[in-house]
N, C-alpha and C positions, 0 to 999 in steps of 0.2 A: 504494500500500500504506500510505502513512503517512495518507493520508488517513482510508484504512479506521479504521488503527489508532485514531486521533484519535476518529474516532466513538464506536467498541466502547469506550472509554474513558468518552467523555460519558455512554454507555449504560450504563456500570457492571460492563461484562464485562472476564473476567481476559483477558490477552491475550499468546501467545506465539508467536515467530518462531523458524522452522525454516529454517538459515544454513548456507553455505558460510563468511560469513563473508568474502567478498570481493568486498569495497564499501569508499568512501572512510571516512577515521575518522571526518570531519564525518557523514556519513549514521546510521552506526554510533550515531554519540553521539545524534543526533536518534530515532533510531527507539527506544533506550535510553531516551527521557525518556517515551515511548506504551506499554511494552510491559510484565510485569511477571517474564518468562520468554523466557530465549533456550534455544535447543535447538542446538548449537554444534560442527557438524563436525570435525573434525580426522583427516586419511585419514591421512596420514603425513607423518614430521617431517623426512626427507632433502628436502630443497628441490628437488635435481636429479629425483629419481624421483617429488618431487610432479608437476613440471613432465610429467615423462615419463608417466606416466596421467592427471592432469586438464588438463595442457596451459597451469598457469598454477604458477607458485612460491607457495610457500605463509609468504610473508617476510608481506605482508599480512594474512594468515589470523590468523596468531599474534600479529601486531602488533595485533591488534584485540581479539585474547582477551584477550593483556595489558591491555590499555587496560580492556573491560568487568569486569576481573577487581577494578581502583578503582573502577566506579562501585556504586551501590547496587542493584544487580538480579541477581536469580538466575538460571543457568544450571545446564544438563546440558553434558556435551563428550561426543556419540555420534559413537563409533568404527566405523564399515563395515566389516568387519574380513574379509579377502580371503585364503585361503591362498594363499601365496606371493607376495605381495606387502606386504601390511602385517601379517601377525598371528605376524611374528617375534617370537624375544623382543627380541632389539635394538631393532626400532621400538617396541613395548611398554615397554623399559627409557628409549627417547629421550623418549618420548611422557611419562612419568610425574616424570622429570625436569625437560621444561619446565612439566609442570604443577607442582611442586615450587617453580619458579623467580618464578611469578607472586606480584604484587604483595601479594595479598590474597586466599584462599581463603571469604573468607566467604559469597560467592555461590554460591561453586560446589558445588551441591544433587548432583552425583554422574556416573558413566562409565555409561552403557549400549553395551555390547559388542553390534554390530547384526551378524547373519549376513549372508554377503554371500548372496543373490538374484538374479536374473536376469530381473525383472518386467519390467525396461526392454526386453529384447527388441521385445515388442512394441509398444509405445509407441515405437521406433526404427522398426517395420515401417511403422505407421499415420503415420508421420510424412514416407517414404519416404529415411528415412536409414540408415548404415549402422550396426549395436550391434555395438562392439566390431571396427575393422575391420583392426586388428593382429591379430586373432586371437589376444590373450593368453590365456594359462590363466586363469581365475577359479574359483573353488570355495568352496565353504562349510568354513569351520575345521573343524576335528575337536573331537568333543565333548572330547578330551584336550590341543587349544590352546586352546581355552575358557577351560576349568580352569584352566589353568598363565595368562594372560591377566588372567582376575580374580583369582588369585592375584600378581602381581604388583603388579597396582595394592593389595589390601588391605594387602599385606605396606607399602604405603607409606601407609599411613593413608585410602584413598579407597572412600566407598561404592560397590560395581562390583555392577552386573548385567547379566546377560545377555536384551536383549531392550528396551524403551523407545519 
């Protein structure tokens, strides 16, 4: 990928990476010096219930936002946003806090609040693995935690939309 990126640079095109975000800070910083836009995951901010849905703590995740938050490059932080899992207010109020917290805002071009979906079903079928084999609840927000959602985040000074 960094090689890609390296190219599409030579070639004069804008270039932007769509992250979980968890990869070493060295890679991080390297792909940071190719790219001109990160598009910057953040599922949620309890570290135990990160672990418990994506199966890795999310102490790396943030530690890298942090980090990209100093260098010179613009990012979005899209939110997946899951009823009953992350599109409480409490994760909303954590989430908006660490973003509060970071070093330097000047990159950070805005929240897009993503509906959760269920595309990956089949992309788990053709793959011949199992979507979702805890059977959790997933569901798309209600147009009224939307609302309360991006209200939250503007009430704290951040450009929020629904969709990105």
């Amino acid at each position: 990928a960094l090689d890609v990126l390296k190219e599409l640079g030579r070639r004069g095109f804008h270039r932007a990476v769509d992250t979980t975000f968890f990869a070493s800070q060295d890679i991080v910083r390297e792909v940071a010096r190719h790219c001109e836009l990160f598009l910057v995951d953040v599922k949620i901010m309890d570290s135990d219930l990160h672990r418990r849905y994506t199966g890795v703590s999310n102490d790396l995740i943030l530690s890298n936002l942090r980090m990209l938050s100093e260098l010179d490059t613009q990012f979005f932080v899209r939110i997946p946003l899951i009823e009953g899992i992350n599109a409480d207010e409490a994760n909303i109020e954590a989430t908006a806090t660490f973003l509060d917290s970071l070093p330097s805002h000047d990159g950070l071009c805005g929240i897009n609040l993503l509906t959760y979906h269920d595309v990956g079903r089949d992309k788990h079928r053709r793959l011949w693995s199992v979507f979702n084999p805890e059977g959790i609840a997933m569901s798309a927000p209600s147009d009224e935690t939307l609302q309360r959602c991006v209200a939250q985040f503007k009430f704290r000074g951040y450009t929020t939309i629904i969709g990105g």
